[in-house]
mmCIF file of the N, C-alpha and C atoms, coordinates in Angstrom:
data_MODEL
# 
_entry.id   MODEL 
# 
loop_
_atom_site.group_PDB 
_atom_site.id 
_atom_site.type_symbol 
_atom_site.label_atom_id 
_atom_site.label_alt_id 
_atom_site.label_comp_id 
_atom_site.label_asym_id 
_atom_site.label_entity_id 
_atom_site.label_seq_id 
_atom_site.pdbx_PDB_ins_code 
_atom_site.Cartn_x 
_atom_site.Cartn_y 
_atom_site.Cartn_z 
_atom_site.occupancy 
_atom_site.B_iso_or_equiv 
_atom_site.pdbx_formal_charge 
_atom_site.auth_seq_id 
_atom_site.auth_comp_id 
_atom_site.auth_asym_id 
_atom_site.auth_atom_id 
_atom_site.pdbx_PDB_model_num 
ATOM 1   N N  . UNK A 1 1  ? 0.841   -1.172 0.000   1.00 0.00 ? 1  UNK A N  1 
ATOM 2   C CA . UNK A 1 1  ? 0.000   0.000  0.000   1.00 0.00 ? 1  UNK A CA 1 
ATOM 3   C C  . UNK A 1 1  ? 0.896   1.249  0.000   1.00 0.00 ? 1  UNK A C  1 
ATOM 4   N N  . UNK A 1 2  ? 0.410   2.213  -0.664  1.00 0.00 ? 2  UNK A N  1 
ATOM 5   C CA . UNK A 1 2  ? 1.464   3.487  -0.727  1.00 0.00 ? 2  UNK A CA 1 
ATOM 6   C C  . UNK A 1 2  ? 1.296   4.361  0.166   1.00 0.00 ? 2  UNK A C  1 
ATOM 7   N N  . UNK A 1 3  ? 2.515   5.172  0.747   1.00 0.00 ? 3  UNK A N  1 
ATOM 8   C CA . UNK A 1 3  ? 2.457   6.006  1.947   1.00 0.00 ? 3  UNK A CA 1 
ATOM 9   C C  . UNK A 1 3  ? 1.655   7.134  1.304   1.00 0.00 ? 3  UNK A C  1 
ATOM 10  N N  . UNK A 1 4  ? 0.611   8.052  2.393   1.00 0.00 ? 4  UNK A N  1 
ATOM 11  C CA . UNK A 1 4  ? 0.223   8.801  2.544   1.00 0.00 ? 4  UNK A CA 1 
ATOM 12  C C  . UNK A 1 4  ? 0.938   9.834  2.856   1.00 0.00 ? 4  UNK A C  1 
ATOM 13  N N  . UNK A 1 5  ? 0.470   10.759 1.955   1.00 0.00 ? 5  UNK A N  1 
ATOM 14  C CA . UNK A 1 5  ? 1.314   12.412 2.653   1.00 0.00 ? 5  UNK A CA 1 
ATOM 15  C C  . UNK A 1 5  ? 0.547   12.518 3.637   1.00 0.00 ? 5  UNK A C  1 
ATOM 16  N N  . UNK A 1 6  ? 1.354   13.174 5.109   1.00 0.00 ? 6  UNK A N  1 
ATOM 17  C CA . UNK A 1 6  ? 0.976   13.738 5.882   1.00 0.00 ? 6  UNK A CA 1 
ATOM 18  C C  . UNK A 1 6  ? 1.428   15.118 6.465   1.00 0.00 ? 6  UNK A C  1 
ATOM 19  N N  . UNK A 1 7  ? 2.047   15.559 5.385   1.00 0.00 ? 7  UNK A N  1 
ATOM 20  C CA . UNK A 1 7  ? 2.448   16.916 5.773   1.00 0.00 ? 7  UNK A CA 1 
ATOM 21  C C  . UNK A 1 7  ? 2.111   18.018 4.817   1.00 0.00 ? 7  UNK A C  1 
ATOM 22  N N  . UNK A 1 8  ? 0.841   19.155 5.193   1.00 0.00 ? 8  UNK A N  1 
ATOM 23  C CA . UNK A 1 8  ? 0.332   19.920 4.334   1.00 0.00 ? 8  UNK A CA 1 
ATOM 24  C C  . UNK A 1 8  ? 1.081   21.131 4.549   1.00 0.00 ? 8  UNK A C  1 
ATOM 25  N N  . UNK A 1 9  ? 1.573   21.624 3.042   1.00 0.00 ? 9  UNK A N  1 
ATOM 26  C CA . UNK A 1 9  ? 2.132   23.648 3.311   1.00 0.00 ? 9  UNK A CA 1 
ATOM 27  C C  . UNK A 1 9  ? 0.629   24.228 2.751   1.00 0.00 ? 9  UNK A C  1 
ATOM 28  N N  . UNK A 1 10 ? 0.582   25.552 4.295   1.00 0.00 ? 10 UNK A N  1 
ATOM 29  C CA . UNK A 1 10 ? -0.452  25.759 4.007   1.00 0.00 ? 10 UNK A CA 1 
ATOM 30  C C  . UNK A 1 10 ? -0.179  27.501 3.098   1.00 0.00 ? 10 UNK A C  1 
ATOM 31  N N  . UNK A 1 11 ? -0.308  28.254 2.453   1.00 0.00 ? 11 UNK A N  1 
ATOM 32  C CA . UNK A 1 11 ? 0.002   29.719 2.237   1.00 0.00 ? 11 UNK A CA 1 
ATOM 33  C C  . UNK A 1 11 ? -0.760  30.314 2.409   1.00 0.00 ? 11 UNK A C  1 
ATOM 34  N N  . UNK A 1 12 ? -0.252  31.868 2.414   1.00 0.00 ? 12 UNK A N  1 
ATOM 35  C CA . UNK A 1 12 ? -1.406  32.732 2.539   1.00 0.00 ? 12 UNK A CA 1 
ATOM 36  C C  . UNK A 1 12 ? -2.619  33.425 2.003   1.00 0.00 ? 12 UNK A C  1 
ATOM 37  N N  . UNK A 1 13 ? -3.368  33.302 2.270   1.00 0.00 ? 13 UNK A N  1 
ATOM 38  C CA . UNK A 1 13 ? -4.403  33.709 1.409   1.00 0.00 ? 13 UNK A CA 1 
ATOM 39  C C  . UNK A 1 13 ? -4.927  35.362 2.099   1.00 0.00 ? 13 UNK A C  1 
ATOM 40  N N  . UNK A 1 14 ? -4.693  36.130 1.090   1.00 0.00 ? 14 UNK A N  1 
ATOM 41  C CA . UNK A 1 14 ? -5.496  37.847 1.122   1.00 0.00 ? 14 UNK A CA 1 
ATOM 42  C C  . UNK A 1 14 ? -6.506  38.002 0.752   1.00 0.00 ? 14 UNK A C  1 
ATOM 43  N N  . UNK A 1 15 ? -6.918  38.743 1.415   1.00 0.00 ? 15 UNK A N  1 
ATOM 44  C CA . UNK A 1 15 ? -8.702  39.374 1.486   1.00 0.00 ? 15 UNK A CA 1 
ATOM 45  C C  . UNK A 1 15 ? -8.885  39.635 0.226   1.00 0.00 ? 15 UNK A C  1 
ATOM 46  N N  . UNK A 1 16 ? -8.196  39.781 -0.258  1.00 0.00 ? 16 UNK A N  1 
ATOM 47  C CA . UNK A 1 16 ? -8.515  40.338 -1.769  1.00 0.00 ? 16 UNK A CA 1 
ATOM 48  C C  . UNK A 1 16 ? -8.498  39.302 -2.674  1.00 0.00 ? 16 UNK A C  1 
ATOM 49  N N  . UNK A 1 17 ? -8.063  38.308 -2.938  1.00 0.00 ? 17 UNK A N  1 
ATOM 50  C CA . UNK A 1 17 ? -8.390  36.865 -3.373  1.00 0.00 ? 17 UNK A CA 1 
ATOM 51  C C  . UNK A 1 17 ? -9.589  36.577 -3.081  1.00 0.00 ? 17 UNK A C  1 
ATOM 52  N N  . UNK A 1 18 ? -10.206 36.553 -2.065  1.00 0.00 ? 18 UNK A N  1 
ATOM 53  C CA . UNK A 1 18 ? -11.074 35.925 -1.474  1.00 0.00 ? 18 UNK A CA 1 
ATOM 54  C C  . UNK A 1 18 ? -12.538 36.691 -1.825  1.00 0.00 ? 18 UNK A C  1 
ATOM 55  N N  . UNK A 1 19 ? -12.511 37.912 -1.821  1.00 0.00 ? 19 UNK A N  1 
ATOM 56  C CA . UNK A 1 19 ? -13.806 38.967 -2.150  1.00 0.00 ? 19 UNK A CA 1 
ATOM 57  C C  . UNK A 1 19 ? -13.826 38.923 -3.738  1.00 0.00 ? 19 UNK A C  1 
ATOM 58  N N  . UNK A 1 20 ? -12.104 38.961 -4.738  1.00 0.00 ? 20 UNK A N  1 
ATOM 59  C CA . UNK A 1 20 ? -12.771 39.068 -5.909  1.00 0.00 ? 20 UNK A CA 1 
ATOM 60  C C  . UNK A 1 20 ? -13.410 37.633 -6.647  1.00 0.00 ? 20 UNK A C  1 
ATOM 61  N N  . UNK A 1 21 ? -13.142 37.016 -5.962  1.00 0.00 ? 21 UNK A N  1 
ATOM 62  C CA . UNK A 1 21 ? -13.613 35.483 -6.309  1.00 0.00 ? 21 UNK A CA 1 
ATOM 63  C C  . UNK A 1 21 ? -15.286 35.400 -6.120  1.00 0.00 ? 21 UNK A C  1 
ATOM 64  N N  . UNK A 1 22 ? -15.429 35.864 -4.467  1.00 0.00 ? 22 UNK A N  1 
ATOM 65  C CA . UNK A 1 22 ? -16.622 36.107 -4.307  1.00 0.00 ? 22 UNK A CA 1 
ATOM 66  C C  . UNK A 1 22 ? -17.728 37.016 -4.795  1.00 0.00 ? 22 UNK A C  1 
ATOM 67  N N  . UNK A 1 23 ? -17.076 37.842 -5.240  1.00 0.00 ? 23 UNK A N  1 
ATOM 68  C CA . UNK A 1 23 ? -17.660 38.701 -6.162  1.00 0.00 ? 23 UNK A CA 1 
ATOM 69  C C  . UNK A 1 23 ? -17.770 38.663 -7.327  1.00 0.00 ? 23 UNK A C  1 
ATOM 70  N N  . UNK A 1 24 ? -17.085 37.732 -8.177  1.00 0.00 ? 24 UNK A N  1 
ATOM 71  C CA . UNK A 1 24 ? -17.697 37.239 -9.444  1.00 0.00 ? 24 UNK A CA 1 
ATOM 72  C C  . UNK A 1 24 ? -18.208 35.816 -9.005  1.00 0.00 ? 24 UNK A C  1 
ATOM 73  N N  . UNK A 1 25 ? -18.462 35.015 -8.173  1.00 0.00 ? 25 UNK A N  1 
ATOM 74  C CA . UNK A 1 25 ? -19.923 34.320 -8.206  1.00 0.00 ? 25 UNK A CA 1 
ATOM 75  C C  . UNK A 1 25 ? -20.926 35.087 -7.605  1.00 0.00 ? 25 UNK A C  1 
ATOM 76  N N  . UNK A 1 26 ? -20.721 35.995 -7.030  1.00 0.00 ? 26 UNK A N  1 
ATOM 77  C CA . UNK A 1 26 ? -22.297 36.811 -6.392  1.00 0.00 ? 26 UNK A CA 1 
ATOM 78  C C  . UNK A 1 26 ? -22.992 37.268 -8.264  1.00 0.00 ? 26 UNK A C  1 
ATOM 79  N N  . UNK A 1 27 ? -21.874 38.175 -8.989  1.00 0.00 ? 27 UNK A N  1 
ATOM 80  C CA . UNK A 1 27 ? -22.513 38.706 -10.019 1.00 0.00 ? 27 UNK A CA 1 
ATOM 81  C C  . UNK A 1 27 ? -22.670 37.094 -11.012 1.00 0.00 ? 27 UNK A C  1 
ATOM 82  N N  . UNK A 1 28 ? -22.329 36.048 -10.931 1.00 0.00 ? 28 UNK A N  1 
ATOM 83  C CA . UNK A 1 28 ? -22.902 34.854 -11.952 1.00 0.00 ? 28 UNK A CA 1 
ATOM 84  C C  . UNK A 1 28 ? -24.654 34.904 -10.823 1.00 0.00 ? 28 UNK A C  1 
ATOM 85  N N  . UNK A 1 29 ? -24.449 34.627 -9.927  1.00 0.00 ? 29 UNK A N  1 
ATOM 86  C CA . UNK A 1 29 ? -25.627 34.396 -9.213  1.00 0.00 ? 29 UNK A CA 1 
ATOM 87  C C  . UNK A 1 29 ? -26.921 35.108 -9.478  1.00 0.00 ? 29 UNK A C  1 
ATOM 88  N N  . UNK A 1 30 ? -26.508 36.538 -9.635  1.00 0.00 ? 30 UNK A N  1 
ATOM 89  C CA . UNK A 1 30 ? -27.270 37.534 -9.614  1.00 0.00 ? 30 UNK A CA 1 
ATOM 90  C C  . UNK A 1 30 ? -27.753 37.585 -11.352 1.00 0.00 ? 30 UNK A C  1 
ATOM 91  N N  . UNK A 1 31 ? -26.790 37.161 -12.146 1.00 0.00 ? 31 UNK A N  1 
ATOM 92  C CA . UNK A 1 31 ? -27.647 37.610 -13.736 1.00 0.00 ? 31 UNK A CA 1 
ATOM 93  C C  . UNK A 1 31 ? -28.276 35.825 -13.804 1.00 0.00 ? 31 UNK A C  1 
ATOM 94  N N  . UNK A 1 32 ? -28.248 34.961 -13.424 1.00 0.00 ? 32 UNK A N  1 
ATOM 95  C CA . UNK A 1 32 ? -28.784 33.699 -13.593 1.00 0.00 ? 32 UNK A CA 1 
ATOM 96  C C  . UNK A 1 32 ? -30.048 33.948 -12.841 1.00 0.00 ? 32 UNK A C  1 
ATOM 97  N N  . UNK A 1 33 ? -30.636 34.568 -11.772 1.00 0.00 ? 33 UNK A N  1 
ATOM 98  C CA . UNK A 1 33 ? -31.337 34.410 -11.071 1.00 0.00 ? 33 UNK A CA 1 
ATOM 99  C C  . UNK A 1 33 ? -32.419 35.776 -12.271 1.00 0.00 ? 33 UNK A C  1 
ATOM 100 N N  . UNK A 1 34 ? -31.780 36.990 -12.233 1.00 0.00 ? 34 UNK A N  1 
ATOM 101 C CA . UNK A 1 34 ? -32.292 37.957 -13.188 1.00 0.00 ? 34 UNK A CA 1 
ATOM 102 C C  . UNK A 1 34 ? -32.726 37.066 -14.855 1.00 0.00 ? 34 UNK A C  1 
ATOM 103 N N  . UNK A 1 35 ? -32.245 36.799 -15.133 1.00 0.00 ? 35 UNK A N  1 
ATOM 104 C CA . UNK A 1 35 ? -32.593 35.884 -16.435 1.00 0.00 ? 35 UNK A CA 1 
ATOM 105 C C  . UNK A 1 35 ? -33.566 34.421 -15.849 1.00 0.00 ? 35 UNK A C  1 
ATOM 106 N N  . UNK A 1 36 ? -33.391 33.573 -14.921 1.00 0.00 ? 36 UNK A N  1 
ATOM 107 C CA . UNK A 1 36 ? -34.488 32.889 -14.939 1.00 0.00 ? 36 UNK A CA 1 
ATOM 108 C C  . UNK A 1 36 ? -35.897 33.524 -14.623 1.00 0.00 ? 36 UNK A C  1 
ATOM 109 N N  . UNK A 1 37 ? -35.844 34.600 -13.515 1.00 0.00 ? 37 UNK A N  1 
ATOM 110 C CA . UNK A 1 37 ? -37.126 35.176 -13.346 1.00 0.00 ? 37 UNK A CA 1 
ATOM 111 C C  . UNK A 1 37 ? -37.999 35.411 -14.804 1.00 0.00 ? 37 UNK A C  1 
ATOM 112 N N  . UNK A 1 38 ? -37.004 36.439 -15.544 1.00 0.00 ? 38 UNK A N  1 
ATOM 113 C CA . UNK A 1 38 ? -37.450 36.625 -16.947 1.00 0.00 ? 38 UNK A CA 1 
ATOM 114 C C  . UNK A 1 38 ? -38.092 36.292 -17.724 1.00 0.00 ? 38 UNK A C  1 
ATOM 115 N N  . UNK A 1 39 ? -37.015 34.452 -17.841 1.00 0.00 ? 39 UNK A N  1 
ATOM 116 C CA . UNK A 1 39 ? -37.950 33.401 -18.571 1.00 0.00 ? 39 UNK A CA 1 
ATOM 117 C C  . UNK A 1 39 ? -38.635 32.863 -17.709 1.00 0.00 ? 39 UNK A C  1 
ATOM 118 N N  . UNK A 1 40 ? -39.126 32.546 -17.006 1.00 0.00 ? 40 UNK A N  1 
ATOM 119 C CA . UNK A 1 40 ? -40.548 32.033 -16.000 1.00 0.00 ? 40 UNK A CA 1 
ATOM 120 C C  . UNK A 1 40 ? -41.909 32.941 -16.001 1.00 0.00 ? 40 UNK A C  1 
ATOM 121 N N  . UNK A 1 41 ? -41.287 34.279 -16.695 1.00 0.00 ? 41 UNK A N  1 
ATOM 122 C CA . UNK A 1 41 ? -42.870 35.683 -16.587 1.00 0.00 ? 41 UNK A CA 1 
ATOM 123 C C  . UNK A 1 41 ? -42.686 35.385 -18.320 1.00 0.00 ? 41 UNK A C  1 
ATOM 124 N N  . UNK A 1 42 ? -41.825 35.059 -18.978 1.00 0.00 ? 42 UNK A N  1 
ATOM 125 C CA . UNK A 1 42 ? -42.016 35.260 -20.744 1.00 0.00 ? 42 UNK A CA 1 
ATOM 126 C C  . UNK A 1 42 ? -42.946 33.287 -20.906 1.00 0.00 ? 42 UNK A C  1 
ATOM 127 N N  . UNK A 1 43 ? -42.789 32.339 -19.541 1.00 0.00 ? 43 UNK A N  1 
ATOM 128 C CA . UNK A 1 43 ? -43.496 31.303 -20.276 1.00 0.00 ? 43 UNK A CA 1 
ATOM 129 C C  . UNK A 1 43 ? -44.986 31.418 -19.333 1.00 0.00 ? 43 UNK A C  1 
ATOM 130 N N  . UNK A 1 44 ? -44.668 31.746 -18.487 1.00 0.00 ? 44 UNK A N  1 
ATOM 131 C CA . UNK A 1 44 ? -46.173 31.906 -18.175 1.00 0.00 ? 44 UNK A CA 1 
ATOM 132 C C  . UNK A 1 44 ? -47.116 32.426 -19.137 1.00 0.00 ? 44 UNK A C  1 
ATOM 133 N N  . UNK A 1 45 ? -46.289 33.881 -19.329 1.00 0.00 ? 45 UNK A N  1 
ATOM 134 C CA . UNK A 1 45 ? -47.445 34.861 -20.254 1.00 0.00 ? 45 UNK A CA 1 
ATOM 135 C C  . UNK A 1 45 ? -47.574 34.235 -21.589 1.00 0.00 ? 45 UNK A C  1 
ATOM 136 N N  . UNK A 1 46 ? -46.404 33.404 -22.510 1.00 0.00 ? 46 UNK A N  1 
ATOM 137 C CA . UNK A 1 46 ? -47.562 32.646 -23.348 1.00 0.00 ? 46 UNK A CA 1 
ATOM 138 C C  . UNK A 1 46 ? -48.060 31.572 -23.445 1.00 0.00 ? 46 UNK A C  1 
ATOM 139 N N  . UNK A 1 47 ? -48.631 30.932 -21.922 1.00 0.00 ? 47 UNK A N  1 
ATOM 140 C CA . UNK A 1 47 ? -48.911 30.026 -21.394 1.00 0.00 ? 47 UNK A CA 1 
ATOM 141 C C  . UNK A 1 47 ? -50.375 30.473 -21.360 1.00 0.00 ? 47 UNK A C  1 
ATOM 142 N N  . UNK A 1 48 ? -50.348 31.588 -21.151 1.00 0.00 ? 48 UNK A N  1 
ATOM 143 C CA . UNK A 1 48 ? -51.525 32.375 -20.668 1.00 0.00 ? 48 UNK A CA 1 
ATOM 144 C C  . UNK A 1 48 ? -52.438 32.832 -22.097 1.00 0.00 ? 48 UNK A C  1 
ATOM 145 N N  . UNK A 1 49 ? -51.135 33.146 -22.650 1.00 0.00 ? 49 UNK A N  1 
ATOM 146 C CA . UNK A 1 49 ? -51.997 33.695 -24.084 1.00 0.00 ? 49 UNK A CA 1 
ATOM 147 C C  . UNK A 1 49 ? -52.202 32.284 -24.943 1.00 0.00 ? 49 UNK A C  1 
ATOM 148 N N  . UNK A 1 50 ? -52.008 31.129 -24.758 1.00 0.00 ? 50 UNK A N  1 
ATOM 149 C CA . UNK A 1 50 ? -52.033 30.372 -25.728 1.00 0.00 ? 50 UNK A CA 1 
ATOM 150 C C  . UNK A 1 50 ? -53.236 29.776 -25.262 1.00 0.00 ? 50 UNK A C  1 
ATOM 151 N N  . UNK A 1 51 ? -53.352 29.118 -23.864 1.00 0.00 ? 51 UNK A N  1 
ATOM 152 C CA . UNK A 1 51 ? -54.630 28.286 -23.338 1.00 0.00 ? 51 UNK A CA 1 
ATOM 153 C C  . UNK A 1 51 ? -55.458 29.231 -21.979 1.00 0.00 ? 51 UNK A C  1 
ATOM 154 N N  . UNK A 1 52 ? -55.065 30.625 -22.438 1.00 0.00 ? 52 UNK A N  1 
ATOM 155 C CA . UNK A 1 52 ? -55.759 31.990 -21.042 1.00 0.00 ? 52 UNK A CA 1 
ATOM 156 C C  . UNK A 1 52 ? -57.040 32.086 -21.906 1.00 0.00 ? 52 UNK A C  1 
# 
């Protein structure tokens, strides 16, 4: 069986890594959520107009 590493290097990580990362999944989050609303009011309404 092969040895396991057991010794992790850990580095540093800056605030600023960490927010711009988070801040481009907040803005994926935010136009996916803006675009599904969109299409959910564009199939209703010709859901509505087809059998309303």
């Amino acid at each position: 069986m092969a040895e396991q590493q057991t010794h992790y290097d850990y580095i540093e990580v800056k605030s600023q890594d960490i927010m711009a990362e988070r801040a481009g999944m907040w803005d994926a989050f935010t136009a996916a959520t803006k675009w599904g609303i969109i299409a959910t009011i564009v199939l209703l309404v010709l859901i509505y107009l087809i059998w309303g």
